[in-house]
C-alpha positions as CSV (number, residue, x, y, z in Angstrom):
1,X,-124.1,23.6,21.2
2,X,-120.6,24.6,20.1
3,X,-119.2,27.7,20.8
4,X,-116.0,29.3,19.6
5,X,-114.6,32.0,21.2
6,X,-111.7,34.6,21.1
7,X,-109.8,36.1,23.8
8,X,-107.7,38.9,22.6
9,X,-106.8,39.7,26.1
10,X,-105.2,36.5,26.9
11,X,-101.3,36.1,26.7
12,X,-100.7,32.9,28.2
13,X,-102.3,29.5,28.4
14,X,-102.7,29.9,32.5
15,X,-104.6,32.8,31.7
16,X,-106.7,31.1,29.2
17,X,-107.4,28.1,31.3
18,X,-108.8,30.4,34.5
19,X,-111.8,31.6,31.8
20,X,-112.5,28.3,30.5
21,X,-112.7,27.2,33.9
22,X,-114.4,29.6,34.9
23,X,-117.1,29.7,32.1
24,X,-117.3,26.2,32.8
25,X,-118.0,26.5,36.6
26,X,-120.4,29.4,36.4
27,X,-122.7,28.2,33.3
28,X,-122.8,24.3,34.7
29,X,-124.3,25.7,38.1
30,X,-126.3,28.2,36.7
31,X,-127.9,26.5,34.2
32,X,-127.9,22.4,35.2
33,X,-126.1,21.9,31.7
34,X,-122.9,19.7,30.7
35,X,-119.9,21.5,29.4
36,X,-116.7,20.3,28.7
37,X,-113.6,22.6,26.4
38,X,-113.8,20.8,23.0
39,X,-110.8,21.9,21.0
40,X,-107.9,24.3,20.6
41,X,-106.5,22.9,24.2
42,X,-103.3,24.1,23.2
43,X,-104.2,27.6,21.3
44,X,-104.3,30.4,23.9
45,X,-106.8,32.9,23.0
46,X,-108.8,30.3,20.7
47,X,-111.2,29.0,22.8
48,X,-113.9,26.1,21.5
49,X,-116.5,24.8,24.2
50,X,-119.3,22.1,23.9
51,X,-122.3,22.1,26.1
52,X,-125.2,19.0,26.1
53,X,-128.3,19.7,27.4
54,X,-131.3,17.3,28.0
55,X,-134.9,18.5,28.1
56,X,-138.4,17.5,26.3
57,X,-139.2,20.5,25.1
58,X,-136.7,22.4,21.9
59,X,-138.0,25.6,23.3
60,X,-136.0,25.1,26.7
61,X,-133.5,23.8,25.1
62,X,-133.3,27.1,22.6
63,X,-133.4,29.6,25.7
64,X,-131.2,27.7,27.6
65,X,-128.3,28.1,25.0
66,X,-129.7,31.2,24.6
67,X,-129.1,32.2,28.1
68,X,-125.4,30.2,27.9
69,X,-124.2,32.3,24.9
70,X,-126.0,35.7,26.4
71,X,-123.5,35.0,29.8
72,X,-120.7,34.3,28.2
73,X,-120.8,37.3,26.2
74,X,-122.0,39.7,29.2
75,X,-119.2,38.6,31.4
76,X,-116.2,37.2,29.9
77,X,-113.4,38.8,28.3
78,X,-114.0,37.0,24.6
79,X,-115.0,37.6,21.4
80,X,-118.4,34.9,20.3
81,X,-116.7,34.1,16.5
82,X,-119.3,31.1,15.9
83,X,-121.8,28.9,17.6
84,X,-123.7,25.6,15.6
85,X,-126.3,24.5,17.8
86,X,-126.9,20.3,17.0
87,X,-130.5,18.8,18.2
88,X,-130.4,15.1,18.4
């Protein structure tokens, strides 16, 4: 799953690298998933992240991202602009 996201809030790159890290921290442990920040590195309220997730079933998969998007949106600062969801 890709997910781009806006921070409106954010003026600085330090300030946009503390939510990435922390979306990244708080969604790996909560939900056993790989994440990594995907593009716009340099852009500081653009905000692109990429999260694998391995699992027998397309159902867990689906509530899984689910769950990932739904956290994001509840506790971060950010605007959800897109999210394409790839099953391989």
């Amino acid at each position: 799953m890709r997910i781009t996201l806006l921070a409106k809030s954010v003026h600085s790159l330090k300030e946009k690298r503390r939510i990435v890290s922390s979306i990244k921290e708080k969604l790996k442990n909560k939900f056993n998933i790989s994440i990594i920040e995907s593009s716009y590195q340099d852009m500081w309220q653009k905000i692109e992240i990429s999260i694998a997730l391995l699992s027998g079933s397309k159902d867990i998969v689906d509530k899984v991202f689910r769950q990932c998007e739904d956290h994001i949106f509840d506790n971060y600062p950010v605007d959800i602009l897109n999210v394409e969801i790839e099953y391989l």
